[in-house]
C-alpha positions as CSV (number, residue, x, y, z in Angstrom):
1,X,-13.4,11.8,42.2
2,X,-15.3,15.2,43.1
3,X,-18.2,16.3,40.9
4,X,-16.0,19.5,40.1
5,X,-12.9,17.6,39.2
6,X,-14.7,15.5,37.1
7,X,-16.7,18.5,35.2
8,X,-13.5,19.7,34.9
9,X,-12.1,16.6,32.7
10,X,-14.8,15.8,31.0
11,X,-15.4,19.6,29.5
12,X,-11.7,19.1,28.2
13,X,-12.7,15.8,26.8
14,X,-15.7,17.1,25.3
15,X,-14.0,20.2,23.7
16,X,-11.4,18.2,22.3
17,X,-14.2,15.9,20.8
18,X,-15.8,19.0,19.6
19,X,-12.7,20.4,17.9
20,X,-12.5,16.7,16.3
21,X,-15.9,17.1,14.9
22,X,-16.5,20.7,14.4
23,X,-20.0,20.3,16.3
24,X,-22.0,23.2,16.0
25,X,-24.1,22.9,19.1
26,X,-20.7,22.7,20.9
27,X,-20.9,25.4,23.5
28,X,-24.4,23.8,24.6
29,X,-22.5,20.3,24.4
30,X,-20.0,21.9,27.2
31,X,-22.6,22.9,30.0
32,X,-23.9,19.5,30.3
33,X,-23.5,18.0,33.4
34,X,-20.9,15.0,33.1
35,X,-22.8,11.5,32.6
36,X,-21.8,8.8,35.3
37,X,-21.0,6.5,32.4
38,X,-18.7,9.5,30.2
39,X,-15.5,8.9,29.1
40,X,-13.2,11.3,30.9
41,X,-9.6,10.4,30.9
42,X,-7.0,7.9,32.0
43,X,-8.2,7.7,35.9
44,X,-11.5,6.0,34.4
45,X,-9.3,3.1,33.9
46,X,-8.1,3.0,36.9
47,X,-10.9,0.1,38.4
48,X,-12.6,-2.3,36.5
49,X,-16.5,-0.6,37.9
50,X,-15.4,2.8,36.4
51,X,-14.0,1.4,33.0
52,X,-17.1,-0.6,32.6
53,X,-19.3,2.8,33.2
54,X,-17.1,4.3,30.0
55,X,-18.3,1.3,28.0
56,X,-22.0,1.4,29.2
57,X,-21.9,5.1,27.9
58,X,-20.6,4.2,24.6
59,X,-23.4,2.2,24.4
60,X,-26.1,4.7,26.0
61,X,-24.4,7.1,23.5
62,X,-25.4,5.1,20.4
63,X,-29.0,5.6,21.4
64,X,-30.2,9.4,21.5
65,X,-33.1,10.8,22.4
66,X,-33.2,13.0,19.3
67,X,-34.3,11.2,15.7
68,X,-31.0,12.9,13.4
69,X,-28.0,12.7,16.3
70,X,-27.1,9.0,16.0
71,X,-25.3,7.2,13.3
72,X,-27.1,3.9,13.7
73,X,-30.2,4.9,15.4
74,X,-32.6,3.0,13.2
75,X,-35.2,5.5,14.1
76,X,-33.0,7.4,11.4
77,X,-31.2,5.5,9.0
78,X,-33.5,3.0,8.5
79,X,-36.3,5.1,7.0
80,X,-34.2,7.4,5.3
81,X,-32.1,5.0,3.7
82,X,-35.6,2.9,3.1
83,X,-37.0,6.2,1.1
84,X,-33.6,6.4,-0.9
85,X,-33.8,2.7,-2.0
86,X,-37.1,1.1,-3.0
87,X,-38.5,-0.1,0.1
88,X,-39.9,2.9,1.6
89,X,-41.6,6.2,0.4
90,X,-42.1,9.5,3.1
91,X,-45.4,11.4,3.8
92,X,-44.2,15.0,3.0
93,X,-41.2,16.8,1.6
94,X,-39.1,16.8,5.0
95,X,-36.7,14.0,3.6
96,X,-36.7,14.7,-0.4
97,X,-33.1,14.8,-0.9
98,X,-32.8,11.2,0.2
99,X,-36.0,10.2,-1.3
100,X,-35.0,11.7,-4.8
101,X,-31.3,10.9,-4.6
102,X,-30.5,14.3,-4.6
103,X,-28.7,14.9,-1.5
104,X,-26.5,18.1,-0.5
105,X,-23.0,19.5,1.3
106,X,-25.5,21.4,3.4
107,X,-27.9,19.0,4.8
108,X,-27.7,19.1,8.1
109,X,-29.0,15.9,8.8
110,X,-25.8,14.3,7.0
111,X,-23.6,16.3,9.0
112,X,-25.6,14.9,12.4
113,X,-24.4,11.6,11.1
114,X,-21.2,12.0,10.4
115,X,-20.8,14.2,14.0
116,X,-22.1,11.2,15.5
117,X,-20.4,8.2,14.1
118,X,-17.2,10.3,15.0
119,X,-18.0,10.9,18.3
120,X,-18.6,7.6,19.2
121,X,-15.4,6.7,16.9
122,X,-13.7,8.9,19.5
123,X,-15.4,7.6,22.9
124,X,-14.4,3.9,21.0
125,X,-10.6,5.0,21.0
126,X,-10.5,6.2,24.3
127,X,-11.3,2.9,25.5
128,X,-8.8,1.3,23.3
129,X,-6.2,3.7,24.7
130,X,-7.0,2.8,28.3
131,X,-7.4,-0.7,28.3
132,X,-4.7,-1.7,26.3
133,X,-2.2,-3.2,28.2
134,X,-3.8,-2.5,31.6
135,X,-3.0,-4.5,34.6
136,X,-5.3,-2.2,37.1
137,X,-7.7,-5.2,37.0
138,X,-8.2,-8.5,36.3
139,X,-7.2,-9.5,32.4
140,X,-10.6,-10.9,31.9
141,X,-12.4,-7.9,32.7
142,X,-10.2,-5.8,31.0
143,X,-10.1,-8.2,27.7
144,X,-14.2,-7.9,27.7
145,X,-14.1,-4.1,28.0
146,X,-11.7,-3.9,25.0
147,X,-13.3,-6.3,22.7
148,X,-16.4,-4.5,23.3
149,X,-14.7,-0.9,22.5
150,X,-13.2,-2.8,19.2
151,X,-16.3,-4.2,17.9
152,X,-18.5,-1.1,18.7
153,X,-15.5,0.8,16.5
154,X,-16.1,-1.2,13.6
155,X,-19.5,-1.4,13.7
156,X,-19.5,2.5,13.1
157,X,-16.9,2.6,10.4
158,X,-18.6,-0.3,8.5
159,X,-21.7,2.3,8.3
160,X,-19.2,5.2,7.5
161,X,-17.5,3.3,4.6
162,X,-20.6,2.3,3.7
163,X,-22.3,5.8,3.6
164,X,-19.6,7.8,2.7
165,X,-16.9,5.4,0.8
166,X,-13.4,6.7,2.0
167,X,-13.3,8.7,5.4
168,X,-10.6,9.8,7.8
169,X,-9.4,6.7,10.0
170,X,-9.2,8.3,13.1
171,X,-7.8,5.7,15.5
172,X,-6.6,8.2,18.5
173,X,-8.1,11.1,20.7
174,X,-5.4,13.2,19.8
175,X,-7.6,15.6,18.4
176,X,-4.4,18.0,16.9
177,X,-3.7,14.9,14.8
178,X,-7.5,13.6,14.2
179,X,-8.6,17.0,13.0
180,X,-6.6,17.4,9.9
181,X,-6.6,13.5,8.5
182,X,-7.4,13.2,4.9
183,X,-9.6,10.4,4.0
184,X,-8.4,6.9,4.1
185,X,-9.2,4.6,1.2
186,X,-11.8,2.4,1.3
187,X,-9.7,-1.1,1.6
188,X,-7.9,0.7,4.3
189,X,-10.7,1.5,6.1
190,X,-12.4,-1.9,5.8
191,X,-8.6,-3.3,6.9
192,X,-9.1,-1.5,10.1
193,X,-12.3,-3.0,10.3
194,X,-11.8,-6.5,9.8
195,X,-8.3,-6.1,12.4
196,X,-10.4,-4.6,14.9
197,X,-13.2,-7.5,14.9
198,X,-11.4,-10.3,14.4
199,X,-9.4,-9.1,17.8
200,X,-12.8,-8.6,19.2
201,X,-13.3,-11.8,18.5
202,X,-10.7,-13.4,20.1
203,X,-11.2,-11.2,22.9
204,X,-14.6,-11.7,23.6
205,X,-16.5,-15.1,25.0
206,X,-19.9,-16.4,23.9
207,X,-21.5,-15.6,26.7
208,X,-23.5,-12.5,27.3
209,X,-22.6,-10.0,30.0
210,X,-24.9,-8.2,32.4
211,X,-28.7,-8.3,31.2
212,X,-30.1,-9.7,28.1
213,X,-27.8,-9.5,24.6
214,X,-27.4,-5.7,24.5
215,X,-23.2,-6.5,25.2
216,X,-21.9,-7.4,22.6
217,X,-20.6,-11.1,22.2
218,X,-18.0,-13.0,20.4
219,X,-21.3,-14.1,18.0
220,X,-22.1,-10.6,17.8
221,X,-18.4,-9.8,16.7
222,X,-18.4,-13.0,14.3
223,X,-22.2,-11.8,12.7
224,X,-20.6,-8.4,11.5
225,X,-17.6,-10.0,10.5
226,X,-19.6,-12.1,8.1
227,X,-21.3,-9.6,6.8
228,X,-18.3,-7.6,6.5
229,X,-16.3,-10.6,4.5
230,X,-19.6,-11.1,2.4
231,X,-19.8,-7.3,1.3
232,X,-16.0,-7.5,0.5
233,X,-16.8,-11.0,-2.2
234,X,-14.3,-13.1,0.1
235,X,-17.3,-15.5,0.4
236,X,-14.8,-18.5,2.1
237,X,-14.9,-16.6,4.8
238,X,-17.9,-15.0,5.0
239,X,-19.8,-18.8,4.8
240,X,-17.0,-19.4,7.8
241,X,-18.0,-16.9,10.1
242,X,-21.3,-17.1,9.6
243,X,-21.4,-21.0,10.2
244,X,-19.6,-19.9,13.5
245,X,-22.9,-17.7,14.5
246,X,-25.4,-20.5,13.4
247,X,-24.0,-22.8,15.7
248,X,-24.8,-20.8,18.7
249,X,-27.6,-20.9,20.8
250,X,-29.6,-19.0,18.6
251,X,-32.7,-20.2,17.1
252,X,-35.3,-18.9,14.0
253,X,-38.9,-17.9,16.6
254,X,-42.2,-17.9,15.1
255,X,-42.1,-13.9,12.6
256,X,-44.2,-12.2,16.2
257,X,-41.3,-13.2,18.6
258,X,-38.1,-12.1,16.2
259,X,-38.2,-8.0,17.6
260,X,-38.8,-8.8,21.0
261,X,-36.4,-8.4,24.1
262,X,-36.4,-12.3,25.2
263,X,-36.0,-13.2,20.7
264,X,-34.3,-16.3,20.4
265,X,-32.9,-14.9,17.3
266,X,-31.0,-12.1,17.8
267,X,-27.3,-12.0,18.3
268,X,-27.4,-8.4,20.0
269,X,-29.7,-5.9,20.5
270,X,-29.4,-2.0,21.2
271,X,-31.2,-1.0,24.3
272,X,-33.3,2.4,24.8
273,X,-30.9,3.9,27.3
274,X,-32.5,7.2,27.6
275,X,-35.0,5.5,29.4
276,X,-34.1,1.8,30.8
277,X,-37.6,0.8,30.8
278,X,-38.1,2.1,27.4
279,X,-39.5,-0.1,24.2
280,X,-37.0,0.9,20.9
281,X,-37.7,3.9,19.1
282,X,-37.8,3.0,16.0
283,X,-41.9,3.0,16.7
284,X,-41.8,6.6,16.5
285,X,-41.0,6.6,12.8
286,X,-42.9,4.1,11.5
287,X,-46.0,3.5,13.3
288,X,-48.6,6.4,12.5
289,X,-50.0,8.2,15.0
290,X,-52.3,11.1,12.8
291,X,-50.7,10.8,9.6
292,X,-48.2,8.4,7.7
293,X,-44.6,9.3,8.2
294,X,-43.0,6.5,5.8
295,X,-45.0,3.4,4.9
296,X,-44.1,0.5,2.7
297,X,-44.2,0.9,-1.4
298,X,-46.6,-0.9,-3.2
299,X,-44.6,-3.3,-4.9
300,X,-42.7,-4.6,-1.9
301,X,-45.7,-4.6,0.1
302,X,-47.5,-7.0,-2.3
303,X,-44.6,-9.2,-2.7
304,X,-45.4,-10.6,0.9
305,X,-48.4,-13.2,-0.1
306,X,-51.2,-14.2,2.2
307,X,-49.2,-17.5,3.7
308,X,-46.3,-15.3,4.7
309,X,-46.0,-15.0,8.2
310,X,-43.9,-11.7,7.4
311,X,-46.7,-10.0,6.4
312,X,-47.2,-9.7,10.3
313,X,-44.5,-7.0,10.2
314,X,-46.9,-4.8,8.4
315,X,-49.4,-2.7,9.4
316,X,-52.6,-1.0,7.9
317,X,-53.3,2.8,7.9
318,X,-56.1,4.7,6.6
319,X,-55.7,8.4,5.8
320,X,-58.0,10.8,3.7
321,X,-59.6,7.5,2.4
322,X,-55.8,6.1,1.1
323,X,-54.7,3.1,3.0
324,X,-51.0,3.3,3.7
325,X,-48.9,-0.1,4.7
326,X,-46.0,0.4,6.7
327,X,-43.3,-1.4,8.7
328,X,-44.2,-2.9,11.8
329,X,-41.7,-5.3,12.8
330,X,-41.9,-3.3,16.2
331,X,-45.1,-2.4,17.6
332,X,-44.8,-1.2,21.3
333,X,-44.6,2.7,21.9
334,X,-41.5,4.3,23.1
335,X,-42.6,4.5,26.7
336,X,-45.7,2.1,27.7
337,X,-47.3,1.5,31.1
338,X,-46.5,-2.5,30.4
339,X,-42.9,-1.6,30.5
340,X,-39.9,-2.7,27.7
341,X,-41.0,-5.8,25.2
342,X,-39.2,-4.7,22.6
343,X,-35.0,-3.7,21.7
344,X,-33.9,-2.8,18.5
345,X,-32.5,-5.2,16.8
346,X,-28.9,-5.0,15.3
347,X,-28.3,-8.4,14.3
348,X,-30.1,-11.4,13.8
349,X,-29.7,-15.2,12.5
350,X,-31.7,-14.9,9.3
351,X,-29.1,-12.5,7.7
352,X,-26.8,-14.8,9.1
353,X,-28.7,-18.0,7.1
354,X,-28.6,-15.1,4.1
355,X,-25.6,-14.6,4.3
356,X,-24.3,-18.3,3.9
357,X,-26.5,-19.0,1.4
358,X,-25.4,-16.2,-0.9
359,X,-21.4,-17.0,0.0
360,X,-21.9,-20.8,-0.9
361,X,-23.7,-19.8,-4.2
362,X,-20.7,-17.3,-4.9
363,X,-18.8,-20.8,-4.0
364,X,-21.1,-23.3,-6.3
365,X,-22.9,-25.0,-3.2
366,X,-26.0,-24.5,-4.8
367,X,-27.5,-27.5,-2.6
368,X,-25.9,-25.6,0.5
369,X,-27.3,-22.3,-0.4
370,X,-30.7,-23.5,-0.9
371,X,-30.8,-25.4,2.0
372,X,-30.0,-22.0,3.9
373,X,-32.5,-19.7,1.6
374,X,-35.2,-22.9,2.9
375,X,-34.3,-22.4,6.6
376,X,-35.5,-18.7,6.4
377,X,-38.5,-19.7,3.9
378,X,-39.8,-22.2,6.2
379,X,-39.5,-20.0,9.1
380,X,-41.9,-17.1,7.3
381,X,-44.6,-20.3,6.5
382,X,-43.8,-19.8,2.4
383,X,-43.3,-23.0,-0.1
384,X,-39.5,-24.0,0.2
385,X,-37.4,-24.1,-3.3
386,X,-36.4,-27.7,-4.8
387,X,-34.0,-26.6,-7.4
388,X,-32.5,-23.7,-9.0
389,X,-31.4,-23.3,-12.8
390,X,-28.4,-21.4,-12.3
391,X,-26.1,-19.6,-9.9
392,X,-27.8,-16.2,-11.6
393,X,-31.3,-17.6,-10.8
394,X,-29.9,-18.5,-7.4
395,X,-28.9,-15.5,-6.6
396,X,-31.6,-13.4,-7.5
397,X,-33.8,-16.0,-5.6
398,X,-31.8,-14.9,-2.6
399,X,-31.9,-11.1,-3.1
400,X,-35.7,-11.1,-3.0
401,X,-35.6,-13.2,0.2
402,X,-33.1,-10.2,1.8
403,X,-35.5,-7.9,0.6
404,X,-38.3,-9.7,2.0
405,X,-36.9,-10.4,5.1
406,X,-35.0,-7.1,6.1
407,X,-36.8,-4.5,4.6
408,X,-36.6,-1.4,7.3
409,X,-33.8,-2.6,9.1
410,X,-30.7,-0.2,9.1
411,X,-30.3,-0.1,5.4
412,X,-29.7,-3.2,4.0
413,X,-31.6,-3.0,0.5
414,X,-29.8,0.5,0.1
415,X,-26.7,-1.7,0.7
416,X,-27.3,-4.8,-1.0
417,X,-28.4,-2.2,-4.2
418,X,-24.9,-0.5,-4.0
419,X,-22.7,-3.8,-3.0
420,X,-24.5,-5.9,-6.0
421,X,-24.1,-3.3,-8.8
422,X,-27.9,-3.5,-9.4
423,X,-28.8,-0.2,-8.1
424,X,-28.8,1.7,-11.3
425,X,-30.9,-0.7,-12.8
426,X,-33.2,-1.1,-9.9
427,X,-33.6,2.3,-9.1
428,X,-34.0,3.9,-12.9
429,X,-37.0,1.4,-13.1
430,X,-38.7,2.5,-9.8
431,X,-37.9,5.8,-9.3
432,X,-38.2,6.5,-13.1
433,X,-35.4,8.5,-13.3
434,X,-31.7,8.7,-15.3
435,X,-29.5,7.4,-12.1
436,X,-26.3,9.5,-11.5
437,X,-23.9,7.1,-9.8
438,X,-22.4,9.8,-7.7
439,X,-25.5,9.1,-6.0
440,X,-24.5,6.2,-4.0
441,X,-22.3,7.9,-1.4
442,X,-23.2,10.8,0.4
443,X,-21.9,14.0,0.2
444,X,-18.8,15.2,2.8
445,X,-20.8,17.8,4.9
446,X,-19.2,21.0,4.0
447,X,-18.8,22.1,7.6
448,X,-16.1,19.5,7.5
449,X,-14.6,20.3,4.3
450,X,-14.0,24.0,5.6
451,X,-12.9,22.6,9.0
452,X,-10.2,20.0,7.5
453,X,-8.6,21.6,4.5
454,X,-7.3,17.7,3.7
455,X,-11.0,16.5,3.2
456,X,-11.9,16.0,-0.4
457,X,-15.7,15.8,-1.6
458,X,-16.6,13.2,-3.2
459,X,-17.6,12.8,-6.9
460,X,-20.6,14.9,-8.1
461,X,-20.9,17.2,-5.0
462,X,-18.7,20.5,-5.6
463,X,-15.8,21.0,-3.1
């Protein structure tokens, strides 16, 4: 296809996602020259090398070189979502909405978020579209590329539910249609979840295209439907799946090789695309460089004891004669002469052992559960548990362990606060304030409200 023909399509692409999305920086989106890996329309599915270049952008996509333009960058939502639970605290005022529960309509990093998760929501259906039924190539490739386009899908609504509770379910890239849905409730939107992974799965073998494990995999698929079933209490199946991903080839490494590109942990890990010999920029938040940015509260930081082999995944800072702790699970800078050690990563066997051992306590296998909560204790060098009082004891046993053991990573304690029902009583204490529970979702942005006259706001915000 000629560069100009392809311009061509992809500016109509692109308006139609900006019309979708209401982007503000949308007439700047249009002069970009087209990426090689775009999604531009229905002759990108006509080989199997072209379709794969719309999946590797979906992908490239996911991972911008900006800090506020990607819904799952965890150069973004992990501090932020760190600051708003009680993990983290921020060296300034630049993020005291989140940090004070306080957020607004207006907040323009919200409404990068929520442009973001729906563009790649759109790129996502695109690919469903035009692999669907396609016999242009062989049934194998095409049945990757699809399960990879599902599971990407519901990775980004499972943080949209999440953030916002009930969102449009936009499952096209007719944008006439798209840009006037009402929100869809909650259990339908983790419906559509749950249908497109568990297709995914089916989809999708256990081994690992291309380079490394950032393709997803059917393991990958089964992780975040584990975690999906746990956060929706059916724990049969969430102790299921997760048994699934525990018998791969997947292994606990000493706490220094977990974050690294070659970890015999993770299940899949988000490469730095911008740059393909980049380390993950998640660095760029957390470790300091003058000053602080967001460090590690007190209380969480002492909870790691000296025999913890977590306690690697902190670092020391001094400033103005104040020594700040903060996360350093990854520790190579964003671009480094020694090239890429280090991918983010998006999922990982330890929640996977967390995960089990929560659903078979939810399921009275207390010997089960504590032989899971053990596999992760042993792992971090700490004294493994004997015996547990209760099913209230065991679960609180296994909440500090997630808190331990996550902290930093793409918002789980702000999660596990909101899923658990504790986060009024959790965050009153710390934050020493009267909670509001409108609190735990986010705020609509109003651009879309005045955009889609269907969108309501949710509880606590205005219209």
């Amino acid at each position: 296809m000629k560069n100009s023909q392809t311009k061509k399509i992809y500016i109509k692409v692109a308006l139609a996602a900006c019309l979708v999305l209401t982007l503000a920086s949308c007439e700047g989106f249009l002069e970009l020259d087209p990426p090689k890996t775009s999604v531009v329309d229905e002759n990108v599915f006509q080989s199997a090398n072209t379709a794969d270049a719309a999946i590797r952008g979906i992908y490239i996509s996911m991972y911008s070189s900006t800090f506020t333009a990607n819904l799952i960058n965890g150069a973004f939502l992990s501090p932020v979502l760190g600051i708003s639970a009680d993990e983290l605290d921020f060296f300034g005022t630049e993020f005291d909405n989140f940090k004070n529960n306080r957020l607004i309509v207006s907040d323009n990093n919200i409404l990068s978020v929520w442009n973001s998760g729906y563009r790649i929501v759109y790129l996502t259906n695109a690919c469903v579209q035009g692999l669907r039924g396609n016999s242009n190539f062989g049934a194998a490739q095409r049945d990757r590329m699809l399960g990879e386009a599902l599971f990407l899908r519901g990775l980004h609504y499972y943080y949209m539910v999440n953030l916002w509770g009930a969102v449009p379910l936009v499952l096209s890239t007719d944008y006439q249609t798209t840009g006037s849905l009402p929100r869809a409730s909650v259990d339908d939107v983790y419906g559509q979840i749950i249908a497109d992974l568990l297709e995914a799965e089916e989809l999708l073998g256990v081994e690992y295209f291309g380079t490394g494990k950032i393709r997803a995999n059917r393991h990958a698929v089964s992780a975040l439907l584990a975690r999906v079933y746990l956060y929706r209490g059916e724990w049969q199946a969430a102790n299921d799946k997760a048994t699934q991903v525990i018998g791969g080839d997947y292994s606990l490494p000493d706490a220094e090789d977990v974050f690294l590109v070659g970890s015999e942990e993770a299940i899949w890990q988000l490469q730095n695309s911008a740059t393909p010999t980049s380390n993950s920029i998640e660095t760029s938040r957390f470790v300091p460089n003058n000053l602080p940015l967001f460090y590690v509260n007190q209380d969480l930081a002492v909870m790691f004891g000296e025999d913890d082999a977590r306690a690697s995944w902190l670092g020391s800072f001094e400033y103005l004669g104040e020594e700040y702790i903060y996360p350093y699970k990854y520790k190579v800078a964003v671009n480094t002469p020694t090239g890429t050690q280090e991918h983010l990563v998006m999922l990982r066997l330890a929640e996977q052992y967390l995960i089990r051992a929560e659903a078979r306590a939810m399921l009275n296998d207390f010997s089960g559960s504590l032989e899971d909560l053990n596999m992760v204790r042993k792992r971090a060098g700490v004294a493994e548990i004997a015996n547990v009082s209760g099913q209230e004891a065991l679960l609180g046993l296994i909440a500090r362990e997630r808190r331990l053991e996550l902290f930093s990573e793409q918002g789980h304690r702000w999660f596990d606060l909101k899923r658990t029902g504790r986060i009024a009583q959790v965050l009153e204490a710390y934050k020493e304030i009267s909670w509001d529970s409108n609190s735990e979702l986010w705020p609509i942005p109003q651009a879309q409200l005045l955009a889609n006259p269907n969108l309501e706001q949710n509880p606590g915000y205005g219209q």
